[in-house]
N, C-alpha and C positions, 0 to 999 in steps of 0.2 A: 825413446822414452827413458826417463831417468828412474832408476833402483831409489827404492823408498829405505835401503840398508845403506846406501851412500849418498850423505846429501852433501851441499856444495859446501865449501870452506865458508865460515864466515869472514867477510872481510876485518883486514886488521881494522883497531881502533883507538885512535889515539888520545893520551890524557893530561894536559898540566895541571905538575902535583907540586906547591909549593914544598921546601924543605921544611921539617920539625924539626931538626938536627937542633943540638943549641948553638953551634953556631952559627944558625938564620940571622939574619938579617932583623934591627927592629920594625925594618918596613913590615917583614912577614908576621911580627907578632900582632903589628897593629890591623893588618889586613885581616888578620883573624877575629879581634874582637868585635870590628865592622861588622865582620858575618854573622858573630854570635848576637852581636846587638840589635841586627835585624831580624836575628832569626834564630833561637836558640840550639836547633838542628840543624844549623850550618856550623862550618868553619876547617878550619884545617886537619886533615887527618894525619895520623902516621901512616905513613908509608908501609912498613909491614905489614899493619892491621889492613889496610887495601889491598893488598898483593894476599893476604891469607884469606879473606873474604871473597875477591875477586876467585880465585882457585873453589872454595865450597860452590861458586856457581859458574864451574867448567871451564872458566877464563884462563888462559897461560902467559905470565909475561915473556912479551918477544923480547923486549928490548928495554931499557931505560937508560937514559940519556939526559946527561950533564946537560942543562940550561942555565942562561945568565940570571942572576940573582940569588944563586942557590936554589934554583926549582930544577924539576925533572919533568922530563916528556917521559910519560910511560907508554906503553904502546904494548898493547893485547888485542889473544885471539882467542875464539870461542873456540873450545876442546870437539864441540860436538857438533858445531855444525849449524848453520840457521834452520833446517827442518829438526833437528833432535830433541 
């Protein structure tokens, strides 16, 4: 029987996060206005703001990881646990 004081890890969870930087790419500017065009609560975040939000809900980043284009694989884990 498992302890309801220790639940199981959540598994990691992986995320591509185009770059804001300015020096992005103008493919990533315009992929952005796509999103906002469709949909005005979409489009590219920054980065920080996702890693400081992500943490307000228990999230830790494991890893982040140079991808082609100027994007990143983020890669998070839940602090608490999928029963927490």
């Amino acid at each position: 029987m498992r302890s309801v004081d220790a639940p199981p890890p959540c598994p990691p969870i992986p995320m591509n996060h185009p770059a804001t930087r300015p020096e992005a790419p103008a493919s990533n500017a315009a992929f952005d206005a796509a999103l906002k065009a469709a949909d005005p609560l979409r489009g590219i975040r920054d980065a920080e703001t996702v890693i400081g939000l992500a943490a307000l809900a228990d999230f830790t980043l494991l890893e982040d990881t140079a991808m082609p284009s100027n994007n990143r694989c983020l890669i998070w884990q839940r602090t608490r646990g999928i029963l927490a």
